[in-house]
N, C-alpha and C positions, 0 to 999 in steps of 0.2 A: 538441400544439404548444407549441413554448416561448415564453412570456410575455417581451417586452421592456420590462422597464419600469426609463426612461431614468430613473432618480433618482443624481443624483452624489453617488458615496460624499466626495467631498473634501468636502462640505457637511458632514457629519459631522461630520469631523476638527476641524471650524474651530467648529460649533457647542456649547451653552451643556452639552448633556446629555454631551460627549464628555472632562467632566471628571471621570464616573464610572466609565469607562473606564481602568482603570490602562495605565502603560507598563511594558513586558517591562524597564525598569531599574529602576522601584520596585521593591525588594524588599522585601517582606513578609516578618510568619512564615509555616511553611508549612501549609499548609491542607487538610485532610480531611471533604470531604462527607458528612454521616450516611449509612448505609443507608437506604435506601428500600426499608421490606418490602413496599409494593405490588405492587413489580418483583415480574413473572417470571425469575428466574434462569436459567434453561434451560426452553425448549418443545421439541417433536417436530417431525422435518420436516415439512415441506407437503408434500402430496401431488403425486409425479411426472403423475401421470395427469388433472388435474381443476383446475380454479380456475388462475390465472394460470401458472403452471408446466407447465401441460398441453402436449400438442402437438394442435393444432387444425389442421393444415395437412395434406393429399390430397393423395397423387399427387406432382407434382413441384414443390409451391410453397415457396416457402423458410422458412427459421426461422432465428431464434437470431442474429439480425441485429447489426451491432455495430460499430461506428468505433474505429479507434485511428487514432496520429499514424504517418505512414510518413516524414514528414520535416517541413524546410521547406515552408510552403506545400503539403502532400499530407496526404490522409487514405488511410486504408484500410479499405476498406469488406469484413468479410465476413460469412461467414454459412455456414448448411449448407442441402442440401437431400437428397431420397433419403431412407432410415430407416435409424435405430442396428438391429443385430443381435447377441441375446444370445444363449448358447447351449452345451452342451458339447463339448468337440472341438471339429475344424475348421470353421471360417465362410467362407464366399468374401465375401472383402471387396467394397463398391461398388468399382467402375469412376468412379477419377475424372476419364477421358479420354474415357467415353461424354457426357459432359456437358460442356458450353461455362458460364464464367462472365463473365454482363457485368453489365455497371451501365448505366444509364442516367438522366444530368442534365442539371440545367439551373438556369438563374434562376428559372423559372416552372413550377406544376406542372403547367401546363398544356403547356408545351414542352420539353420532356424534349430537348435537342436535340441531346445531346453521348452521346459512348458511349466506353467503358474496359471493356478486358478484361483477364482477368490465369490465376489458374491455381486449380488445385482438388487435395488432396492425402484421404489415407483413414489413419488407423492404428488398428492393432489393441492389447489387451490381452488377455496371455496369461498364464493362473496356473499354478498347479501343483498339481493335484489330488491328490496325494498328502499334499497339506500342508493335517495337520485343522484348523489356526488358520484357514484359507482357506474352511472350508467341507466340503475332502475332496471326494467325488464329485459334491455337489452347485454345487461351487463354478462361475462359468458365464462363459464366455470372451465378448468383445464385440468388435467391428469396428466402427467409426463410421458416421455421413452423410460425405457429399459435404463436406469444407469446403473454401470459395471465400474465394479473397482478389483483388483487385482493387485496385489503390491510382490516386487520384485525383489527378494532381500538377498543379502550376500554379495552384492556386485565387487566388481573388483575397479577400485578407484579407479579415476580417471581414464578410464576406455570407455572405446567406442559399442555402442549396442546395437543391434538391429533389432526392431523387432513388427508385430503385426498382431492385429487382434480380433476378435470373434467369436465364433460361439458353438467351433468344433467343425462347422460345415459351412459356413460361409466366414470369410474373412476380408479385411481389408486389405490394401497396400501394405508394404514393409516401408518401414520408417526408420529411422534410425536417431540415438542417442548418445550423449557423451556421460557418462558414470560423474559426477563430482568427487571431488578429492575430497579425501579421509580429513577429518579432523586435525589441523596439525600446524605449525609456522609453513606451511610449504607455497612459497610466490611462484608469480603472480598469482591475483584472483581476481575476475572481473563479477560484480553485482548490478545487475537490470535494476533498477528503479523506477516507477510508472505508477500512478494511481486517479482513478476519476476517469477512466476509459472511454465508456460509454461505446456509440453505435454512431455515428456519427462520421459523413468526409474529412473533418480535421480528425476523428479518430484512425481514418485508413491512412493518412499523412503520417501517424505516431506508428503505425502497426511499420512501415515502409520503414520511418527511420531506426527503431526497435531491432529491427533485424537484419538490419548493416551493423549493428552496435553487438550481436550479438555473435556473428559473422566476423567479427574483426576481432573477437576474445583471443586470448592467446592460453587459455583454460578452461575448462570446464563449466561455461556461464551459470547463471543462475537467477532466477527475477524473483524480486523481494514488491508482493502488488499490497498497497498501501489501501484497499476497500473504493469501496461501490463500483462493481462491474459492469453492469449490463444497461442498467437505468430503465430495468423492467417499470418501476412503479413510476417514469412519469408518460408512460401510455395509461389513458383509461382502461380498466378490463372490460370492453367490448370491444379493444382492439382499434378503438379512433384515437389519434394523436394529432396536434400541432405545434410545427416551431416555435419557437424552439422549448420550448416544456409545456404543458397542460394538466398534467394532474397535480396534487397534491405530494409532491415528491420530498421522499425521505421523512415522512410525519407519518405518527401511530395513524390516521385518516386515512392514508394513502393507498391503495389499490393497487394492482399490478397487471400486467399484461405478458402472461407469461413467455409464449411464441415469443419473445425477445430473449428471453434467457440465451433458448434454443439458436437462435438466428446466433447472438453474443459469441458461444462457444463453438461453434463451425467459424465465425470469423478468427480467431485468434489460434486457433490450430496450426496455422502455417509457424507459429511463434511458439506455443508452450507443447506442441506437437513433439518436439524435438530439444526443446529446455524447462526443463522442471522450473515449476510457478508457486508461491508460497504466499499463503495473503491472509488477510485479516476482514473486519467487518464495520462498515459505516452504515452512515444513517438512510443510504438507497438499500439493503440487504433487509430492511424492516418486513416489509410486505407484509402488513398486517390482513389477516383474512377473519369472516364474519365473528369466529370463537377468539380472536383474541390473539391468535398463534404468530408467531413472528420467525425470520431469521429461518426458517424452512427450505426455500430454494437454494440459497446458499450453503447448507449443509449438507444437503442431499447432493449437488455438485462438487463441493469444493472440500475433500477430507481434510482436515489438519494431525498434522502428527503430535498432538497431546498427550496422550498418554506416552509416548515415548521421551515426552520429557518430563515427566513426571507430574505434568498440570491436571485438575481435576474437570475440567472444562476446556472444550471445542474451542472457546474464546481466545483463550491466549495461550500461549505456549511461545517454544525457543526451538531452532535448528541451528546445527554447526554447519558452515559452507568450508572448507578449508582451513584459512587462520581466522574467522570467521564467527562471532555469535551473534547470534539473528535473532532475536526477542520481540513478539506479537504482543501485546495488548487489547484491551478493547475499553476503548468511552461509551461502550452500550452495558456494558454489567459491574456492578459495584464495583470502585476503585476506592474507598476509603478507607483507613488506616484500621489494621484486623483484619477486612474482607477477605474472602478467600481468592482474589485478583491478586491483591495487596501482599499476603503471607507470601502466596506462590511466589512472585516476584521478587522479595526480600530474601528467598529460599533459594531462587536459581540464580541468580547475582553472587550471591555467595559461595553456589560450586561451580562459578566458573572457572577454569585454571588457564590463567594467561598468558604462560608459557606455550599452551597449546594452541589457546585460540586468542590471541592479543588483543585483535578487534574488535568490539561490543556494538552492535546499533541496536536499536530499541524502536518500533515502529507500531503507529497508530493512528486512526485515520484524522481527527479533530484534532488540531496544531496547538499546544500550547505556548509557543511563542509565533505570530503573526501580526500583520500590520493591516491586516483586511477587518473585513466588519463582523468576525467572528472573534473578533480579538477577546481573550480572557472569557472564551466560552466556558472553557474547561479549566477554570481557574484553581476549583477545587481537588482536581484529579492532580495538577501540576503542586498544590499547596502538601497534597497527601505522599505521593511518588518521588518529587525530586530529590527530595535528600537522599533518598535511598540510592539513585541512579547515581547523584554525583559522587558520593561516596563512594562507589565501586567504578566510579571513572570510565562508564561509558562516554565512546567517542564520538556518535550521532547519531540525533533524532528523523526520521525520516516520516511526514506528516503526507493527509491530500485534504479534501475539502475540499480547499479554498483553489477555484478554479485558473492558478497563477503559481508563478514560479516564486523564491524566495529563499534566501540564506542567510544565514543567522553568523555574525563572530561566535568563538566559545562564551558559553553563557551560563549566569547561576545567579538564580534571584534578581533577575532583570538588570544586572549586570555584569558587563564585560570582563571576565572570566577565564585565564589561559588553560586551567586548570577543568572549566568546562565544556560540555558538549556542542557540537556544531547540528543547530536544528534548520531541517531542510523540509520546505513545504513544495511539494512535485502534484501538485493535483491539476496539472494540468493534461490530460493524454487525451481529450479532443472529446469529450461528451459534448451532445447537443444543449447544453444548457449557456453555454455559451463560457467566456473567460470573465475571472475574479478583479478587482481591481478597478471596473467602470463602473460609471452609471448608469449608463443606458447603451444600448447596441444600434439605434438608430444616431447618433451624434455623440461616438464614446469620447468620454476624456479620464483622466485617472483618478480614482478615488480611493481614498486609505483613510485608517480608523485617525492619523493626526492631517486629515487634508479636512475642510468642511463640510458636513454632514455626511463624514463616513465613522463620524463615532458611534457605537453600536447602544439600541434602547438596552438600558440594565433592568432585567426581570428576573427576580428571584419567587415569583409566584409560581411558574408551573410547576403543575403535579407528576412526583416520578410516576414513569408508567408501571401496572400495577405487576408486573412480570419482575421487576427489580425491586429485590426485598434487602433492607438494611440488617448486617447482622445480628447490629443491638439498636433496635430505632431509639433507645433513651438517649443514644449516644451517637447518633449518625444525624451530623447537620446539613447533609447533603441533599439536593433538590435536584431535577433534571435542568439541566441546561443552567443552572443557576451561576449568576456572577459574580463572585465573590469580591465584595468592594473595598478593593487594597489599591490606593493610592499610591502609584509607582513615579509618577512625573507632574510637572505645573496641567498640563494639556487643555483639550478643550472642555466643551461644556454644550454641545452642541445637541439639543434634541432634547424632550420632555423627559426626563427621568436619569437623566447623563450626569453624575454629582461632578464639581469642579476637579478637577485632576484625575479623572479616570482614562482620558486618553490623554496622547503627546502632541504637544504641539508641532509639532517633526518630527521625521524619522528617527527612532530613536538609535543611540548608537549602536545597539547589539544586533542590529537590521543593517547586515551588509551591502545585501544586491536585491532588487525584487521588479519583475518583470511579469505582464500583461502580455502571456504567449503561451502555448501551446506545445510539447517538448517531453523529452523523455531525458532519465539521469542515468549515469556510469559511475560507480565506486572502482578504483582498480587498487585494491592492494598490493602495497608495491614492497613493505617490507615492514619490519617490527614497530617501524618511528612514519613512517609515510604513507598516504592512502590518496591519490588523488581523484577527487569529486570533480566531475563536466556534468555541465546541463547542455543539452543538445535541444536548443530551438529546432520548432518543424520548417520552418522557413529557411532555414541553410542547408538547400538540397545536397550538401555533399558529407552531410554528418559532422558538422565545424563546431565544434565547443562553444557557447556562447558565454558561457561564465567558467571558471576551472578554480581551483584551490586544493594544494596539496593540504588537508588535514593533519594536523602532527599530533603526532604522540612521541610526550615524554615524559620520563617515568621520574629523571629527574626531578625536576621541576615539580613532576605534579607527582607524588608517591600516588594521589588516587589510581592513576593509572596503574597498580600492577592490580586491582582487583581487588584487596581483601577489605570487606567490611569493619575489620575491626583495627586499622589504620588509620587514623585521622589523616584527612589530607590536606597538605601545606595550604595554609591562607596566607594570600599578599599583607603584609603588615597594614595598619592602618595608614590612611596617605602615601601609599605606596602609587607614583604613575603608570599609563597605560602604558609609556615606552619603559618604565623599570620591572611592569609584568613580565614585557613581550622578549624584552633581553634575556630575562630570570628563565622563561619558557624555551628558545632558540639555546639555550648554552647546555653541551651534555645529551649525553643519546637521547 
């Protein structure tokens, strides 16, 4: 049960300790966390079958339980029940019309008094045994549970719910929920931040500190998961795996091993069981099967409320958390200028109204500012979208990937920026593939795209995948993965195909803090101008902030911040300095 303990974060802000707290317009030099060789770099997965990822539940009792947002004022409640089935050859999938899904709630666990019904759907994954990277004969096809979705609407903000779910005749436990707050300026707000999860000891480390974090809210929590859950696809589909990765993970080649999903979502239940979860899609969610088809498990588990924001696609969409806007993306479906990624998001940035919801993140799984060896992956996604973003003065990017922590100053066009977003890369929540930022896990030491040979090969060769169609190919120069070669700094040169100044030769300035660790983040909105960001390393058994920064917004300073498109917003004169930004930015609400 979650812990409400009413302590006002605004007390904080105002008191004597909250002067060691920097503001996201101090800028600093930038800053590199030593290694930490205690760290485990990569563990093996947890075991599917045994210890908190097991499946404990007979017969027809449910599992793998789980809230997300279905709208305003709605949750969605679902879950599986029935058993996965693995196997070669043909499988007869569950019947997910032989079974009824309901929920039942209420104020009190004791009066369950209210009931919602909704629907139940089954997909399959099918390989291609012919194909020996798959496994070949042994390779083993799967059919899912039952999964149930049901959505709750009308709740009455920020109260407490009980509820419990099933299928009219058998049910599970009563659980209970906290409603999130209506849309609106209304403080505090606390936001879960997590991405890159996986299955994983260092990921039961991130579930432990996760839920002290969420335990210690003083409102309504809410987790914002930045993609790749489960790390189904780097088991083979015959169900053999070794540490710490083996298959082909996150590539169209890639295969999966589903019973992971399954194991995935009973682990995390004790957390999104009771806090609504909201995420998006990376390049582990691929799971390409023998026809071609991708992005399947992920859908079929994980609803997004799209159409309730008016998006035309699963991919991306927007939810309001309180004073709150929460914008999904995806670097898996066209993001070029026109697309219908592109329109949508130029369409909902402009009805935001910031009176109501001040706050703006925007979240995606592939970093467009990092200092790792993805650097300038998605160069062209960031060349097509940022203007649009700054322009409407969103206040931060929240990335995963990159298996490592990392904080950006305000930033625009690669550089230092008061009037721009603070980009935070959190991919680190304990996947077995081990942490970002090394080079090897047998004798780690730290490597980045301006240390030597962590500048990344430039390939503008590969072919998009054929499922992402350009809306006018005469006029779409975009390629999958492709790096767009804009010369931002002197850098190095390091590696066959690396043109001279495509990386830095150091850290560059708009790269604040950036740490080789393992860890979950907290957003806590604290008020119209302040938002304070913690990264919680897994290593500070008592939930100790390792990095903090109160984010500012000012509207002053930056007019982009009140939201409207059709505002030009304030540019520092030419030759203007860093400290005549950061004065310009701290002066006025």
């Amino acid at each position: 049960m979650l812990l409400r303990l009413f302590i006002c974060v605004v007390v904080v802000l105002s008191s004597a300790s909250a002067a060691v707290i920097p503001l996201s317009t101090d800028i600093k030099p930038p800053y590199t966390h030593p290694w930490d060789s205690s760290l485990r770099p990569a563990t093996d997965f947890l075991s599917l079958t045994s210890g908190i990822a097991a499946d404990n539940t007979t017969g027809d009792e449910p599992s793998q339980i789980h809230l997300t947002i279905a709208g305003p004022n709605a949750i969605s409640v679902n879950w599986a029940s029935d058993k996965a089935k693995t196997g070669k050859g043909y499988l007869q999938p569950n019947d997910p019309f032989s079974t009824s899904s309901i929920v039942t709630y209420g104020l009190s666990a004791a009066d369950l008094n209210m009931t919602a019904t909704g629907t139940a759907q089954v997909y399959s994954q099918i390989y291609n045994t012919s194909y020996a990277y798959w496994g070949g004969n042994s390779t083993l096809n799967y059919t899912s549970p039952v999964l149930h979705t049901v959505v709750l609407p009308e709740l009455i903000p920020d109260t407490k719910y009980y509820y419990k779910v099933g299928d009219g005749a058998t049910f599970g436990e009563t659980l209970s929920f906290q409603s999130l707050k209506a849309a609106g300026p209304n403080y505090p707000q606390r936001l879960l931040l997590i991405a890159d999860w996986g299955l994983s000891h260092n990921s039961s480390s991130t579930l432990d500190h996760i839920l002290k974090s969420a335990q210690q809210a003083t409102s309504p929590p809410c987790v914002l998961y930045i993609a790749d859950f489960s790390y189904a696809d780097t088991w083979y589909p015959n169900g053999s795996v070794s540490a710490p990765n083996t298959a082909a993970e996150g590539s169209p080649n890639a295969g999966s091993y589903q019973p992971v999903w399954d194991a995935w979502q009973r682990f995390v239940q004790p957390l999104v069981g009771q806090v609504p979860m909201v995420g998006g899609t990376g390049n582990h969610e691929e799971e390409q099967e023998a026809d071609g088809t991708m992005f399947k498990s992920v859908q079929a588990r994980w609803p997004t409320p799209y159409r309730a924001s008016g998006s035309p696609s699963y991919f991306f969409y927007s939810v309001d958390v309180g004073p709150s806007h929460n914008i999904f993306l995806s670097n898996y479906i066209d993001y070029t200028e026109d697309s219908q990624q592109w329109l949508w998001l130029k369409g909902d940035l402009a009805r935001i109204d910031r009176t109501l919801t001040p706050w703006v993140t925007v979240s995606f799984h592939n970093p467009w500012y990092t200092t790792d060896t993805s650097y300038k992956e998605f160069e062209q996604m960031r060349i097509a979208m940022e203007p649009l973003v700054y322009a409407a003065g969103v206040d931060s990017f929240f990335y995963g990937h990159v298996h490592a922590y990392e904080r950006s100053t305000p930033v625009f066009k690669y550089t230092v920026d008061p009037c721009g977003p603070v980009h935070i890369t959190i991919g680190d929540g304990g996947n077995s593939e081990g942490i970002s930022f090394l080079d090897n896990y047998q004798h780690p030491k730290l490597q980045f795209e301006d240390r030597n040979g962590g500048c990344p090969m430039v390939n503008a060769s590969q072919p998009r995948p054929s499922y992402l169609l350009p809306l006018n190919p005469s006029q779409d120069p975009w390629s999958w993965y492709q790096r767009t070669l804009t010369f931002q700094a002197d850098g190095n040169s390091t590696g066959v195909g690396n043109p001279p100044g495509y990386c830095y030769k150091e850290q560059p300035a708009w790269s604040a803090y950036r740490e080789s660790s393992f860890g979950h983040g907290t957003l806590d909105l604290v008020n119209d101008t302040h938002a304070l960001w913690s990264w919680h390393a897994n290593q500070d058994s008592n939930a100790v902030a390792r990095d903090q920064v109160y984010i500012v917004r000012n509207t002053h300073a930056c007019p982009n911040k009140l939201g409207s498109l059709a505002t030009a917003p304030a540019r520092a004169p030419a030759g203007s300095s860093i400290s005549q930004l950061m004065n310009a930015a701290s002066s006025g609400g």
